[in-house]
C-alpha positions in Angstrom: -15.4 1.4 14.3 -12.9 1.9 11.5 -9.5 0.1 10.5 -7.2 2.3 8.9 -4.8 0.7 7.1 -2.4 -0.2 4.1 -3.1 -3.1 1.8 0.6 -4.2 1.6 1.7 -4.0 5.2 2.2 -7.1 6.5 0.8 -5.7 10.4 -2.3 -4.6 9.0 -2.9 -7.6 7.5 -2.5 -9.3 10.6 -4.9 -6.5 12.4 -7.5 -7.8 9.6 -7.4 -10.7 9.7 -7.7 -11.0 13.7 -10.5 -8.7 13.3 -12.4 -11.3 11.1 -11.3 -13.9 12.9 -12.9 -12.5 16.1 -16.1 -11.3 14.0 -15.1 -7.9 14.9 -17.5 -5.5 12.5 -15.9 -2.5 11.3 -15.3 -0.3 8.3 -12.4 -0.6 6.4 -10.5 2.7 4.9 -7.1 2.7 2.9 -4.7 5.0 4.5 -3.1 6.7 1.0 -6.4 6.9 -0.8 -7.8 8.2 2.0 -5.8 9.8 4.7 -6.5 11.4 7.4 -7.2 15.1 8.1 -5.3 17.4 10.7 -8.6 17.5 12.3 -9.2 14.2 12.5 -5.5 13.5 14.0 -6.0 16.3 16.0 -9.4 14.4 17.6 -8.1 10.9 17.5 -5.0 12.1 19.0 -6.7 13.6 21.8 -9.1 10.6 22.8 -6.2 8.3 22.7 -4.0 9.7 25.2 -0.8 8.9 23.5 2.2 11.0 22.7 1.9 12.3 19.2 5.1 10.3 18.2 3.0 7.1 18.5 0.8 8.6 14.8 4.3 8.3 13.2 5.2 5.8 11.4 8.9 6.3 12.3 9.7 2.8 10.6 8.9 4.1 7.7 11.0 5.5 4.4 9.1 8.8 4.2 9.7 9.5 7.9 13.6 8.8 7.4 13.6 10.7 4.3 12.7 13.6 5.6 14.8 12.8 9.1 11.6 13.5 11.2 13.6 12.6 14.1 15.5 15.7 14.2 12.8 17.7 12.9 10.0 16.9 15.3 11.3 18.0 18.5 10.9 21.7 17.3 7.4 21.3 15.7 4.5 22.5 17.4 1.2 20.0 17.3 -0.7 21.6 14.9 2.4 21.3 12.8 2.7 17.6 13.5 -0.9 17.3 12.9 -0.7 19.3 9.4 2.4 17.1 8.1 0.9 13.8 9.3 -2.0 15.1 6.8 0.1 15.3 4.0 0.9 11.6 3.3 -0.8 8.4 4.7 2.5 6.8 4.6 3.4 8.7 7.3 1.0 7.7 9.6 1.6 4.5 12.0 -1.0 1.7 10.8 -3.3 0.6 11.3 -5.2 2.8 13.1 -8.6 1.3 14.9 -11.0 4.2 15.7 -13.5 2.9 18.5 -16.2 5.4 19.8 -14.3 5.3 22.8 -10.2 4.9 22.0 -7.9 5.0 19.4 -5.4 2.4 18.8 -1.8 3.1 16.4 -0.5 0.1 15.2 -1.3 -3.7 16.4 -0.7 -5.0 19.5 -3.2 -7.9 19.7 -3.5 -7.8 23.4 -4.3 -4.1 23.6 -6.9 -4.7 20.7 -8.1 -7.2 23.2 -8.4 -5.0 25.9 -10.0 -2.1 24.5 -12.6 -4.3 22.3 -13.5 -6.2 25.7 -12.9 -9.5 24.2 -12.3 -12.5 26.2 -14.0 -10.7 29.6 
């Protein structure tokens, strides 16, 4: 599995550190040195079965900057897909990509859940 994330964001270091904690093995990949493609959005997209909207990170400065509030509505998915591939810091973190799901952001009780821990 991989854990997308940023160093400084205080949710992805809470993802981390509940993945060690939990011995959870998984590669780790920094979300502005290495973002993620339109195709990959595209695919992880896809297999989670979420709205885009939840592969924003509509908290953040970039996404208010550039009022992607009003300016999504009227985007088409490959568009969404394409400007979500221009800056890491657009994307919600982290991201966990399991073989079988993909998770935006941390909720430690879906983590849970899809990981199969405590079953």
């Amino acid at each position: 599995m991989t854990f997308i994330y940023y160093p400084k964001c205080t949710t992805c270091q809470k993802a981390k550190k509940w993945l060690d904690e939990n011995n959870i093995t998984y590669t780790g990949r920094h979300i502005k040195e290495d973002n993620p493609t339109a195709e990959e959005l595209k695919t992880w997209h896809e297999k989670s079965g979420l709205d885009i909207k939840k592969f924003f990170n509509t908290s953040g400065m970039l996404y208010k900057e550039m009022q992607l509030k009003d300016k999504l509505p009227s985007m088409t998915l490959e568009e969404k897909y394409a400007l979500l591939a221009t800056d890491g810091m657009l994307v919600k973190r982290p991201l966990l990509v399991t073989e079988n799901t993909v998770l935006p952001g941390f909720k430690e009780a879906d983590w849970k859940e899809a990981l199969s821990l405590g079953k």
